[in-house]
C-alpha positions, -999 to +999 in steps of 0.1 A: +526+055-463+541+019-478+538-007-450+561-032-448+546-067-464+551-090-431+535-062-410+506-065-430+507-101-436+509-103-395+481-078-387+456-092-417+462-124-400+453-115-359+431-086-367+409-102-396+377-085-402+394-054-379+426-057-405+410-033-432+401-004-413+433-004-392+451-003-425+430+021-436+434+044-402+472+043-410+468+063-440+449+093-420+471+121-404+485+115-367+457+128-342+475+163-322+466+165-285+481+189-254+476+186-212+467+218-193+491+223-164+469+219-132+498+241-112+499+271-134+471+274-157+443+301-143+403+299-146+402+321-179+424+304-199+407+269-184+376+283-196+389+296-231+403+255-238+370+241-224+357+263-248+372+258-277+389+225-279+372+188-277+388+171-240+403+138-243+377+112-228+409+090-206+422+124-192+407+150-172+432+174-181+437+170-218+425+185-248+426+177-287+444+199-310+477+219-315+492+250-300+523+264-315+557+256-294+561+299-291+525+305-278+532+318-241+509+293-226+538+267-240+566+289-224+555+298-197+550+261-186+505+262-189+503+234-216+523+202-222+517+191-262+516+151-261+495+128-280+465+120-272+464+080-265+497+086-250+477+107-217+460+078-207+497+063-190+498+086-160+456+087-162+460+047-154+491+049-130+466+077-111+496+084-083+484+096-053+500+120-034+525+113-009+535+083-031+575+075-042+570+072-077+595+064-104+591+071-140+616+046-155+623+058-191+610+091-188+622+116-221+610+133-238+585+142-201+549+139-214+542+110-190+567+124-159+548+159-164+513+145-163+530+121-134+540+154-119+506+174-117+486+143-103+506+142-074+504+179-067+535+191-049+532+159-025+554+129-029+588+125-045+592+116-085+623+106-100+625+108-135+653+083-155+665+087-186+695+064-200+704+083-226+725+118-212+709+141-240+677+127-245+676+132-206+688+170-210+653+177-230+633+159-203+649+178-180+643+213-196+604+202-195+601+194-159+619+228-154+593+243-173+560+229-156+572+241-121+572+212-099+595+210-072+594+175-062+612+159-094+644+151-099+658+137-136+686+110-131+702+093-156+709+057-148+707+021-173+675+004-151+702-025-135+723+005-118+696+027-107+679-007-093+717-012-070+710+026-058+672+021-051+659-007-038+624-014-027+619+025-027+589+033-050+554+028-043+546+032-077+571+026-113+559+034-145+577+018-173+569+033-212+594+011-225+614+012-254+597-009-282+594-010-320+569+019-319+543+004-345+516+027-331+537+056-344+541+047-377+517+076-390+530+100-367+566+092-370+572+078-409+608+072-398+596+043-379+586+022-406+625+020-421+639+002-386+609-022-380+609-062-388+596-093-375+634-096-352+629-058-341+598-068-327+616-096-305+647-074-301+628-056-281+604-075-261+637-089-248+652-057-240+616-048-221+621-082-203+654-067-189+640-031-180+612-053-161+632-072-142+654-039-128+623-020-121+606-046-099+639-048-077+631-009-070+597-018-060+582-014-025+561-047-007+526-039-025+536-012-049+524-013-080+537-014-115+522+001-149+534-012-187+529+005-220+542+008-251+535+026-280+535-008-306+502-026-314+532-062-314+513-087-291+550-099-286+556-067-269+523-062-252+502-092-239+531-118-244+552-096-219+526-089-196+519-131-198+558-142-192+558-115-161+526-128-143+543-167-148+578-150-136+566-134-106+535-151-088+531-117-067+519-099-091+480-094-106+467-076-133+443-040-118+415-042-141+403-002-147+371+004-128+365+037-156+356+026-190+371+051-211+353+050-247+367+038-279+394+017-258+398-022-266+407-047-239+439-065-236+434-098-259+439-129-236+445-150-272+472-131-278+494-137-247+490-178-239+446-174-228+457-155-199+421-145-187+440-113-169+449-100-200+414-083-204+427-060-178+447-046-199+444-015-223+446-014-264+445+018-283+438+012-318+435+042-346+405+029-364+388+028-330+394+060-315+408+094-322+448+089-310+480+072-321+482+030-309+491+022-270+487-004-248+489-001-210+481-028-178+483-018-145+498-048-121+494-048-083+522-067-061+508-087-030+539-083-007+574-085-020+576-091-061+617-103-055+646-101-036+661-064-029+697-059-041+720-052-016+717-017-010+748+008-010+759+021+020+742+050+027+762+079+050+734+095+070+739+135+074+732+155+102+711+191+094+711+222+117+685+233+134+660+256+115+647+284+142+638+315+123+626+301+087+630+276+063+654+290+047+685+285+072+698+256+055+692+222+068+728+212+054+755+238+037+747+273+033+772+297+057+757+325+078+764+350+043+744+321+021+717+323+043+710+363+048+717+365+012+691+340+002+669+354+032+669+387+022+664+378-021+632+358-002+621+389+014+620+415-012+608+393-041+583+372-020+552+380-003+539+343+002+574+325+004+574+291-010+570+257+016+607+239+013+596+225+046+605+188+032+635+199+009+666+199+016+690+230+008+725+218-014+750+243-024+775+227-052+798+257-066+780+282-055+748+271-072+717+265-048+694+235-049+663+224-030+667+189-025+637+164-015+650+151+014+642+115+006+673+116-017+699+135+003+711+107+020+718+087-008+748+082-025+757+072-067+731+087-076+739+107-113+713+138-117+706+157-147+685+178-121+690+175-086+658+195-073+647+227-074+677+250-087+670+280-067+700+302-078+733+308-080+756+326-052+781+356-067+793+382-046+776+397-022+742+387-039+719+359-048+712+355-086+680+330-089+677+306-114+654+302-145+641+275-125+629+293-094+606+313-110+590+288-133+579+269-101+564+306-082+532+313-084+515+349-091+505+342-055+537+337-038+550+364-056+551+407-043+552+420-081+551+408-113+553+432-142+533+422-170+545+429-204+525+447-236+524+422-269+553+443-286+571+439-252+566+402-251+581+396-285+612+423-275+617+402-241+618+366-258+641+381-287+663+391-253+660+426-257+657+446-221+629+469-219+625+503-207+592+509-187+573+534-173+571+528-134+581+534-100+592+501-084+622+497-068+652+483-079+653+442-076+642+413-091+601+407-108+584+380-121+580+386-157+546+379-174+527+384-202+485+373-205+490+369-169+515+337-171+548+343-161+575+333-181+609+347-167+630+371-145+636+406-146+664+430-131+649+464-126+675+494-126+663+523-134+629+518-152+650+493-172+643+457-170+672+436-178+664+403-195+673+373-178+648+349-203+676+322-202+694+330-242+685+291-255+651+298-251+649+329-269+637+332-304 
């Protein structure tokens, strides 16, 4: 690749005797990577990628190398790809569960998916995305990994700051920024950078920093990154937000991860905390460029924004199960869903802290932290569970990418020349004796869709944008 002349001029100058072999790490191919998906992948195929794939040092969870967007391990929600230097975000935020935790500027979903599997099932993460179709795709991946304590909202950080206040124990924040450390991976990212792109955006980051910590809870804590190796985007931020905001302190790492450079103090006004931070350089490790700092608030970082009003809502009693709605579903919603719970399910999922929505028919499991409150604009509200038509419940695509071979009473597990019929969208005939209603769909033991069995003939319901 051509470099530009004052990104080289800048980089020969703070890197010096480092300068040659960054340049020279530039020129090698971008480093592939992928995350297992704690929640869905089984012991074999755990096995199979300990076995033959080298595991990324800064993440339990991850593995080098690259597995084809059709392999069923992709579809069916078992792998995440995502670069490797890019797993060490969430690995640094380390959410425990329970926690509120925000993931700021979330698409494509690398970091909200890794985010997602740390905390389990316990805890509520809401996933923002300001722009409406970027946010789309990073919705279509948290559908896909199963978890059913995410929502995706899509919000500019100053509004979703007015909705939230001093909610989130935890925000991280992979800002926008001039993306230097993807200049081998993404070419195109060499044509829009300069020396005033650099500061366009450490301004811009200053902005999103400012909303975030008005959404932060008395000692929450906050984590940076960026995918730029710009100093001006990295320690110099991380400098200006310690002077802003007296409350906060740099978390130095306690885990030495190897091949990962401090923060450079000399590069953001001597500010000894900066060693807390984390660098990823290329010619230093096997990944694309990151930095990442973990700041701790001691009590209250600013002043809450006035909080909307919020218009508390009563919930009916739940005596039988879970499943007679804490909020909308008539007496028909809730036989209908009973009963689709019944025959499909022998271990029926926990929505003990969700709260049951229905908007036009369609069914949503709602984390009842959020049901209360009002403005806020969701790409995916919960869990969609389904969709009410008459006289029956039709799940969603969604429901069954978050059930579990456990949970479930049958799944029928599909040949290799069924597989590639199903995920063309053909329906299948089959030689069984089940009864007539709905299966988990699967095929090397990972379920991947629906069926509709009539007849020893399972319809497809492999949602059609998927199917190729």
């Amino acid at each position: 690749m051509t470099l530009p002349q004052a990104f080289i001029d800048k980089y020969q100058h703070l890197l010096g005797a480092d300068a040659d072999a960054f340049f020279a790490s530039l020129q090698e191919p971008a480093v592939a990577g992928f995350r297992v998906n704690p929640h869905k992948i089984n012991f074999d195929l755990q096995q199979q990628f300990n076995r033959d794939y080298q595991p990324v040092p800064w993440n339990a969870s991850g593995f080098y190398g690259k597995i084809s967007g059709h392999d069923i391990a992709q579809i069916s929600g078992g792998i995440y790809s995502q670069e490797p230097s890019a797993q060490g975000v969430a690995a640094l935020a380390d959410p425990q569960p329970g926690m509120r935790v925000l993931d700021l500027c979330a698409a494509p979903g690398g970091k909200t998916t890794q985010l997602a599997g740390l905390l389990a099932d316990q805890g509520l993460l809401v996933a923002n995305e300001i722009d409406r179709q970027r946010a789309k795709i990073l919705s279509e991946n948290v559908e896909r990994f199963g978890y059913d304590n995410v929502v995706v909202v899509n919000h500019d950080p100053d509004s979703l700051a007015a909705i939230l206040p001093q909610f989130f124990d935890l925000i991280v924040i992979d800002a926008p920024c001039s993306g230097e450390g993807m200049f081998r991976k993404d070419p195109d990212a060499i044509s829009y950078w300069s020396p005033d792109y650099v500061l366009q955006c450490q301004e811009r980051q200053r902005l999103i920093l400012r909303a975030a910590l008005k959404m932060l809870r008395p000692n929450g804590q906050v984590v940076y990154s960026t995918c730029t190796f710009a100093p001006e985007e990295d320690e110099e931020n991380i400098d200006w937000l310690l002077q802003e905001y007296e409350a906060l302190s740099v978390v130095t790492p306690t885990t030495t991860w190897p091949g990962v450079d401090e923060g450079r103090p000399e590069w953001g006004n001597d500010n000894p905390q900066l060693t807390g931070a984390r660098r990823f350089w290329p010619q230093h490790l096997a990944g694309e460029g990151h930095f990442m700092v973990k700041l701790q608030a001691n009590g209250l970082v600013t002043e809450a924004v006035p909080a909307r009003p919020i218009t508390q809502k009563k919930h009916a009693k739940n005596k039988r199960t879970v499943y007679k709605d804490k909020a909308q579903l008539t007496k028909e919603q809730q036989k209908l869903f009973q009963q689709f719970i019944d025959q499909t399910y022998q271990v029926a999922p926990d929505w003990t802290k969700k709260t049951f929505l229905v908007q036009k028919e369609q069914l949503f499991a709602v984390p009842n932290e959020l049901v209360a409150i009002e403005g806020l604009k969701y790409v995916r509200r919960g869990l969609w569970l389904g969709e009410f038509r008459k006289n029956r419940f039709v799940p969603n695509h969604a429901l069954i990418m978050a059930s579990t071979a456990t949970q479930l009473k049958t799944i029928i597990e599909l040949s290799e020349e069924q597989y590639q019929q199903y995920v063309h969208g053909d329906v299948i005939r089959l030689d069984t004796n089940l009864a007539k209603g709905w299966y988990g769909v699967s095929y090397q033991q990972q379920i991947f869709s629906w069926g509709y069995l009539v007849e020893r003939t399972l319809k497809n319901f492999y949602p059609k944008g998927l199917r190729f």
